[in-house]
GUDREN-216931 format. One record per residue (C-alpha): residue in one letter; residue number from 1; x, y, z. Coordinates in steps of 0.25 Angstrom, whole numbers. Example, Ala and Ser with C-alpha at 12.3 -4.5 7.8 and 13.67 -1.06 7.14 Angstrom:
> lodren pati x y z
> A 1 49 -18 31 .
> S 2 55 -4 29 .
***
This chain:
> lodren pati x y z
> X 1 82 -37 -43 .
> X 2 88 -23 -47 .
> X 3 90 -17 -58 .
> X 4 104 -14 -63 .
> X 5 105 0 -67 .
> X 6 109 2 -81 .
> X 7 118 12 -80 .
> X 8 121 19 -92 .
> X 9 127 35 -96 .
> X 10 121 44 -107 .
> X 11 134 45 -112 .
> X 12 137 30 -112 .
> X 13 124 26 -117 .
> X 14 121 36 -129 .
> X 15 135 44 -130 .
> X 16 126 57 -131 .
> X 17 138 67 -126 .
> X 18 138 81 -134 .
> X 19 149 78 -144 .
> X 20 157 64 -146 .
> X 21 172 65 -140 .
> X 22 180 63 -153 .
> X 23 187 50 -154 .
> X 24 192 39 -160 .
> X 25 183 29 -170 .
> X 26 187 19 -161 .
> X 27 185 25 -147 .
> X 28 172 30 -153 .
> X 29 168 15 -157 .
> X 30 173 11 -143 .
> X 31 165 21 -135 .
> X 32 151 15 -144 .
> X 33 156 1 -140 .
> X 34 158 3 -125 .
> X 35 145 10 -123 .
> X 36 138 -1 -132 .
> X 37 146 -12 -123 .
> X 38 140 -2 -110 .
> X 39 127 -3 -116 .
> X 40 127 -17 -118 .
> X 41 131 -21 -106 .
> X 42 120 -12 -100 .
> X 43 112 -20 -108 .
> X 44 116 -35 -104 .
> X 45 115 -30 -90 .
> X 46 101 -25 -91 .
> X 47 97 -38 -97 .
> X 48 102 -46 -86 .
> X 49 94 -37 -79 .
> X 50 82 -40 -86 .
> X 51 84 -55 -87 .
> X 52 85 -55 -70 .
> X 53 73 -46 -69 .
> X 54 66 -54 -81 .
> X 55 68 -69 -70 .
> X 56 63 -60 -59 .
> X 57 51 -58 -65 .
> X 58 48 -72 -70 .
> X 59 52 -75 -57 .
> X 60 40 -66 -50 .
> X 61 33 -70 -60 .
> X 62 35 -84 -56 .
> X 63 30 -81 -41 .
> X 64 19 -73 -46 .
> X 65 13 -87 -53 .
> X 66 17 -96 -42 .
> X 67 11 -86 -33 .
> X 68 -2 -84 -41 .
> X 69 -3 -100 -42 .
> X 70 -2 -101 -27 .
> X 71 -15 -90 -25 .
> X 72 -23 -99 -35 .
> X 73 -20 -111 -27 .
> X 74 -25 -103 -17 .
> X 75 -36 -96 -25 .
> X 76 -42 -108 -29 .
> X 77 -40 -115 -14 .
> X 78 -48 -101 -9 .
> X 79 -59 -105 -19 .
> X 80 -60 -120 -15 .
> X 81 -60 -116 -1 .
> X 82 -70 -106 -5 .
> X 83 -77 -117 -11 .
> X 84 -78 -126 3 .
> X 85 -83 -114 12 .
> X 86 -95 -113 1 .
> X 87 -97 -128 1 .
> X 88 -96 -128 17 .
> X 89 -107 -116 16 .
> X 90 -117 -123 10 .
> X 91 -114 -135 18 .
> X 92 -116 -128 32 .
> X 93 -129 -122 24 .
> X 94 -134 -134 21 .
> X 95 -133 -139 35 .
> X 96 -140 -128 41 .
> X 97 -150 -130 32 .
> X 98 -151 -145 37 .
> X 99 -151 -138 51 .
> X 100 -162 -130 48 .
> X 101 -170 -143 42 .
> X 102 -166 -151 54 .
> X 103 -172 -138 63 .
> X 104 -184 -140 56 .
> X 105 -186 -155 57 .
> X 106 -180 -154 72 .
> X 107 -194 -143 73 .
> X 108 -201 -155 68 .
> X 109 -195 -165 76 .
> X 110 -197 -156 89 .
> X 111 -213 -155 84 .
> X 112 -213 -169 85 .
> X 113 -206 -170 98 .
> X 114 -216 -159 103 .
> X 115 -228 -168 98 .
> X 116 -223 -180 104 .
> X 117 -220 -173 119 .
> X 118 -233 -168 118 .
> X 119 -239 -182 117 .
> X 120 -229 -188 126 .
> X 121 -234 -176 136 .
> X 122 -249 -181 133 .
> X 123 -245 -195 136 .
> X 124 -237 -193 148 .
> X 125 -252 -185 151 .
> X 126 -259 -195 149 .
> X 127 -251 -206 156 .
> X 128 -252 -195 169 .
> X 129 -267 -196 169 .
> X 130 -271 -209 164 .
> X 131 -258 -216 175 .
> X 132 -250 -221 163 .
> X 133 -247 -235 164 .
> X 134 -260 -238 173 .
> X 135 -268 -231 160 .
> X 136 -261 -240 148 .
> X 137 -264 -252 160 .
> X 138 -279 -249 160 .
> X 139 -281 -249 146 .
> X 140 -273 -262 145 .
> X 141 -283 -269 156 .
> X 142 -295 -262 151 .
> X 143 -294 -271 139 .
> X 144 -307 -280 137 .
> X 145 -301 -292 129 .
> X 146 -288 -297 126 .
> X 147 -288 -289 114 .
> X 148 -293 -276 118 .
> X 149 -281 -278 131 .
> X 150 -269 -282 118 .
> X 151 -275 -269 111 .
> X 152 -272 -264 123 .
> X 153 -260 -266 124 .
> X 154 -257 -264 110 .
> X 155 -264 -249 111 .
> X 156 -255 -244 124 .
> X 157 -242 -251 118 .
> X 158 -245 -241 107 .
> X 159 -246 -229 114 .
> X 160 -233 -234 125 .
> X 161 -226 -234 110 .
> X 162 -232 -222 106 .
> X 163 -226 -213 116 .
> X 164 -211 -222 116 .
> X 165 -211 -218 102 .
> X 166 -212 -204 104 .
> X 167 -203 -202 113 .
> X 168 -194 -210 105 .
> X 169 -196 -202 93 .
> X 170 -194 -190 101 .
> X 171 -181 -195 106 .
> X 172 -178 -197 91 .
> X 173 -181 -183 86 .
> X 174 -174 -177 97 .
> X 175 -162 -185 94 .
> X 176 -163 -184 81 .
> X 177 -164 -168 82 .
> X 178 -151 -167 93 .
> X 179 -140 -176 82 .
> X 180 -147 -169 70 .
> X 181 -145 -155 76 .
> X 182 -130 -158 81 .
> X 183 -125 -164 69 .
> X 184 -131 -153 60 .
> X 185 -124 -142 71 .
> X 186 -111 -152 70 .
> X 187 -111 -151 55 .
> X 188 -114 -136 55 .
> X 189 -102 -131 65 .
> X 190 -93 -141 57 .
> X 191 -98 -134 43 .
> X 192 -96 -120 49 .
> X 193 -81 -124 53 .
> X 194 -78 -128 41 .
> X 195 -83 -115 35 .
> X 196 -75 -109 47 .
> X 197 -63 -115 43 .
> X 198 -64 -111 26 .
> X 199 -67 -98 29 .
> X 200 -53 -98 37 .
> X 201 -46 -105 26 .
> X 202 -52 -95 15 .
> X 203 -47 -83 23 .
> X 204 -33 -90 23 .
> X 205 -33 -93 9 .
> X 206 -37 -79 6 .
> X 207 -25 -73 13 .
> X 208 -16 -82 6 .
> X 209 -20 -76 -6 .
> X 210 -20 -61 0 .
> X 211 -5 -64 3 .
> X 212 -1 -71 -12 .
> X 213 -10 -60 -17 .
> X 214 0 -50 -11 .
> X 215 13 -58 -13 .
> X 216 8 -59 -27 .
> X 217 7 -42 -27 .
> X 218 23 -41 -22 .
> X 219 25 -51 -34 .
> X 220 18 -44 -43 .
> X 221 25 -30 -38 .
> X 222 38 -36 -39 .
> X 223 35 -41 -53 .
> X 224 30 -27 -57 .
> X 225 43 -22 -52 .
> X 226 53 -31 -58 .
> X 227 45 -29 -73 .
> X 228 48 -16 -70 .
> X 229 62 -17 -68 .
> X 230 62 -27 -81 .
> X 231 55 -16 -90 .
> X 232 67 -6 -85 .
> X 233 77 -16 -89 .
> X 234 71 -19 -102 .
> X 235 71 -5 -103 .
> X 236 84 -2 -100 .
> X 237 89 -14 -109 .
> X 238 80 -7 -122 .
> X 239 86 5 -117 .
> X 240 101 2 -118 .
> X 241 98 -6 -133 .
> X 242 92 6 -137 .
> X 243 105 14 -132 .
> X 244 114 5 -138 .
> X 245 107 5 -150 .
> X 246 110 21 -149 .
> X 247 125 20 -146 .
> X 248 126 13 -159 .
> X 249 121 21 -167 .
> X 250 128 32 -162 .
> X 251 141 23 -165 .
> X 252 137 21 -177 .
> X 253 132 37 -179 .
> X 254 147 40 -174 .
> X 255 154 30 -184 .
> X 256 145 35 -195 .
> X 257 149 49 -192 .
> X 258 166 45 -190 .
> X 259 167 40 -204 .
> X 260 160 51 -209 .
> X 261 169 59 -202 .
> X 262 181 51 -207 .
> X 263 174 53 -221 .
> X 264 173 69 -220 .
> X 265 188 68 -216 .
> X 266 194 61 -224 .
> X 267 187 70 -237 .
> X 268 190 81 -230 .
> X 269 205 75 -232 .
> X 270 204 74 -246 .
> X 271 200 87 -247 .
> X 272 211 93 -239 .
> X 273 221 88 -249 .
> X 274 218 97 -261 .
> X 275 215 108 -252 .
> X 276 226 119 -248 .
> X 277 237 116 -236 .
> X 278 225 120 -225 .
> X 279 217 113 -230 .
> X 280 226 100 -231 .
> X 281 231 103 -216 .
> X 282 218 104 -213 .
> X 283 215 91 -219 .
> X 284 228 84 -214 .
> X 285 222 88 -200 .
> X 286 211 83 -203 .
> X 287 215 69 -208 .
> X 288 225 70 -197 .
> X 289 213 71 -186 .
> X 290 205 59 -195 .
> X 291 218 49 -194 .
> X 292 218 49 -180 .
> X 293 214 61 -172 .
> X 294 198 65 -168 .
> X 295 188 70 -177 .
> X 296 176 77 -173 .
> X 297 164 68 -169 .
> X 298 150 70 -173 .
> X 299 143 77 -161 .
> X 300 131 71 -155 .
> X 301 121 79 -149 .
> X 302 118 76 -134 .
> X 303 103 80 -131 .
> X 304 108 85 -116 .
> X 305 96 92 -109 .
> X 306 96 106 -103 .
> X 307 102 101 -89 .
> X 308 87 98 -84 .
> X 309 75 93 -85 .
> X 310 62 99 -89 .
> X 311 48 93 -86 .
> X 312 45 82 -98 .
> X 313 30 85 -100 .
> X 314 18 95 -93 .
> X 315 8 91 -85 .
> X 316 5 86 -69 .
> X 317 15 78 -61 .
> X 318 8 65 -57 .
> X 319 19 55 -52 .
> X 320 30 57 -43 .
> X 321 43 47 -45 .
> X 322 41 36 -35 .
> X 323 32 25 -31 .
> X 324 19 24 -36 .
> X 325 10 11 -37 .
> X 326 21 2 -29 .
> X 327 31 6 -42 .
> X 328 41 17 -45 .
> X 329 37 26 -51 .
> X 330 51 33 -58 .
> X 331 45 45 -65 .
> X 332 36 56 -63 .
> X 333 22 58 -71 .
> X 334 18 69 -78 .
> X 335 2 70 -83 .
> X 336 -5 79 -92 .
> X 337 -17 77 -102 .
> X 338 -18 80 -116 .
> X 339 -6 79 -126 .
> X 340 8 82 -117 .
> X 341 22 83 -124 .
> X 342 33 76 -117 .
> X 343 46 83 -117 .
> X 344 62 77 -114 .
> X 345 64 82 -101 .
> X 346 79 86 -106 .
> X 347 87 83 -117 .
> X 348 92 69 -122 .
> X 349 92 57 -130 .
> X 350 81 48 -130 .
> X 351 85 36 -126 .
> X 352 72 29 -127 .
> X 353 58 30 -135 .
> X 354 47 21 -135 .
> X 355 39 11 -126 .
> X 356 43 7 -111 .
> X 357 34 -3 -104 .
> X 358 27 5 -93 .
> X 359 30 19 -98 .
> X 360 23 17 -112 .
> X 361 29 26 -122 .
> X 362 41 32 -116 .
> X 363 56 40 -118 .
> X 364 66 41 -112 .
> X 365 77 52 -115 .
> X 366 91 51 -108 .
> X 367 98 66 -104 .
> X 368 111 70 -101 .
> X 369 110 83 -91 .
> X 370 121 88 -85 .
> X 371 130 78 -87 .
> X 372 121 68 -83 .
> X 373 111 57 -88 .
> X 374 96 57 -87 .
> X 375 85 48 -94 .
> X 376 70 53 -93 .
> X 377 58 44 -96 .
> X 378 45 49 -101 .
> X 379 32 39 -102 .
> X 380 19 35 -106 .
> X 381 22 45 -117 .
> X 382 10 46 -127 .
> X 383 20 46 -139 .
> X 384 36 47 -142 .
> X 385 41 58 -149 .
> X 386 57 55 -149 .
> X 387 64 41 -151 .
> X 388 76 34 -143 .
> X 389 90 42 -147 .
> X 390 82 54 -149 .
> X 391 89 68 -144 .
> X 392 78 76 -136 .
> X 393 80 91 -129 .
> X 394 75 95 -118 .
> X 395 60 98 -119 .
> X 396 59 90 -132 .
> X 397 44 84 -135 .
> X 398 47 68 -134 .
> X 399 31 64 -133 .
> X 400 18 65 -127 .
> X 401 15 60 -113 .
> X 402 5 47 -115 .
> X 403 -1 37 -106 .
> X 404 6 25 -112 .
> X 405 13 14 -103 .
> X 406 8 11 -89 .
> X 407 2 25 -87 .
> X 408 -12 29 -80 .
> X 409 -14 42 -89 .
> X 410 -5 52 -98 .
> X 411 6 56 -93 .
> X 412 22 56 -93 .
> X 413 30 46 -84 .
> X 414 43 55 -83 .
> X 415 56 48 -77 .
> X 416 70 53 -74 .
> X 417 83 44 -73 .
> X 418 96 46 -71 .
> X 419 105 39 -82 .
> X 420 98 31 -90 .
> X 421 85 25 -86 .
> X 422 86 13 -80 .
> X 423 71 10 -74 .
> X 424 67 14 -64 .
> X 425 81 15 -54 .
> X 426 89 26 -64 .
> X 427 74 37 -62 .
> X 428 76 50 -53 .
> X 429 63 58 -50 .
> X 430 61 68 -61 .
> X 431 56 77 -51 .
> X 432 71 80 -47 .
> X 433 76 84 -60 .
> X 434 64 93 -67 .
> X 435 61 108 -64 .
***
């Protein structure tokens, strides 16, 4: 949202002109009350203003939670998947080490089928040269009594067993070593896809951050943004009490002064009537002029500068008007070590004195050159030396430049505005209007 412009006169603000136009009480009193009515509803219009921007902000404040709910949603999701890729490490760590345990028992298991060929390699050998069946057949008929034919029997039954069970037991290891090995490798290429897979989701999830993460950065620049513009309309609004507070006193100084004046007539009146016939003609003119026509008013001085500006403050120039750090900058900088005075650029009144959010300790002196209306800014000043209502000529000491505020060292932040200030929209670069 935009800021309306407050759009306010030097004249219809403070009623600074050189000398009062003589009139009548009550055109006087209703000058004071149209420019307070002016004021004021400067004032109701800048706090509408500041009641919109202050919804825009909860607002943007309000995304900014919802958004930063939704990154700890995924934060935490991040961790948990985090979580699982660690588990699924240790997992597939696990099963290589049972791979490596089943190597070494599979080495065993290939000894012992080594062993066993070797002695399935002498019995086949041995079978060759004794004529196999004809050799067990020979022992079997060479027995010398029943018993020594069923021991026999007995002895090549054994050994017939003997070789059957290891080729069997062969068979088995080498089984054994084929399913062990496949369901190992099975598991393995099923663990490493799953690894694959949260690896996959990780990078996913950690995009989605990196795009909240920048969506968050616009919120927060918008919200940076729209602060600002509510600090210029609080501003503003302090600014126009303070001006009304002004034009009051000054009605109040110009009724003070009428019946002092009426006062002054009136005695003057009484005099005249014991005094000689010039005298009471005089008189008679003067009580003629207090019964209705216009009596001088009291002048008051208008603090108009030389018709240009003059340089605020030595030192080197540091900062141009512009952009700078993504924000507007709507001054210029001017930095020197040491203990610098601060001097009013041109002649004027001092429309505001004191502390400004951002700027530290700041003044702000409005001008009338030429005819027209200016406001110059001066901040982070170290100390003030003149207060709000305050006439000031050109060259005038106002302070010393500081490093108070939002400042990255001494130095004076020095802005230029035509009118009154009015943030950031009403400021012209100072560069175009000093020598």
């Amino acid at each position: 949202m935009k800021k309306r412009i407050v759009t306010l006169s030097l004249t219809a603000i403070l009623g600074t002109s050189g000398v009062f136009v003589p009139l009548s009480k009550s055109a006087y009193a209703s000058s004071f009350e149209e420019k307070k009515a002016r004021i004021q509803n400067e004032r109701s219009n800048v706090q509408s203003n500041i009641e919109s921007k202050k919804s825009e902000v909860k607002e943007l404040e309000t995304k900014q939670n919802q958004l930063n709910q939704e990154i700890k949603k995924l934060d935490e999701k991040l961790l948990d998947t985090g979580e699982k890729i660690e588990e699924k490490e240790n997992e597939i760590k696990d099963t290589k080490d049972e791979i490596d345990q089943l190597k070494k028992q599979i080495a065993e298991v290939k000894k012992r089928i080594d062993k066993r060929n070797e002695q399935l390699k002498e019995r086949v050998k041995s079978l060759q040269e004794t004529g196999g069946t004809i050799s067990y057949l020979d022992v079997i008929l060479g027995a010398k009594s029943f018993n020594d034919f069923v021991t026999r029997i007995s002895a090549v039954t054994t050994i017939v067993d003997a070789d059957q069970k290891i080729i069997e037991e062969h068979e088995r290891d080498m089984k054994l070593k084929e399913e062990a090995e496949a369901k190992l490798n099975k598991q393995l290429s099923s663990l490493e896809e799953a690894l694959s897979e949260l690896a996959s989701l990780k990078q996913e999830l950690d995009k989605q951050i990196d795009e909240k993460d920048k969506l968050l950065g616009q919120l927060e620049a918008e919200h940076g943004q729209a602060m600002d513009q509510l600090e210029d309309l609080v501003h503003q609004d302090a600014m126009l009490a303070k001006q009304q507070k002004m034009i009051e006193q000054q009605q109040q100084e110009y009724l003070k002064r009428l019946e002092e004046e009426k006062a002054r007539q009136a005695q003057a009146s009484q005099s005249a009537s014991k005094s000689s016939d010039k005298t009471v003609a005089s008189s008679d003119k003067a009580a003629a002029s207090s019964d209705g026509g216009s009596s001088p008013e009291p002048s008051v001085s208008s603090a108009a500068g030389s018709g240009s500006f003059i340089w605020p403050a030595p030192g080197v120039l540091t900062s141009k008007m512009g952009m700078r750090w993504g924000r507007f900058h709507a001054g210029i900088d001017i930095a020197k070590r040491g203990t610098v005075p601060v001097y009013a650029s041109a002649g004027g009144t001092v429309s505001y004195a004191g502390q400004m959010s951002g700027y530290g300790n700041v003044i702000m002196i409005i001008h009338n050159i030429n005819g027209k209306t200016y406001t110059t800014l001066y901040g982070h000043l170290r100390s003030i030396n003149v207060s709000s209502g305050q006439k000031v000529s050109q060259g005038q000491f106002i302070g010393y430049m500081g490093n108070t505020g939002r400042s990255t060292g001494q130095h004076l932040h020095f802005e230029v505005h035509n009118g009154t200030w009015r943030g950031k929209s009403s400021a012209i670069n100072p560069l175009s209007v000093l020598p």
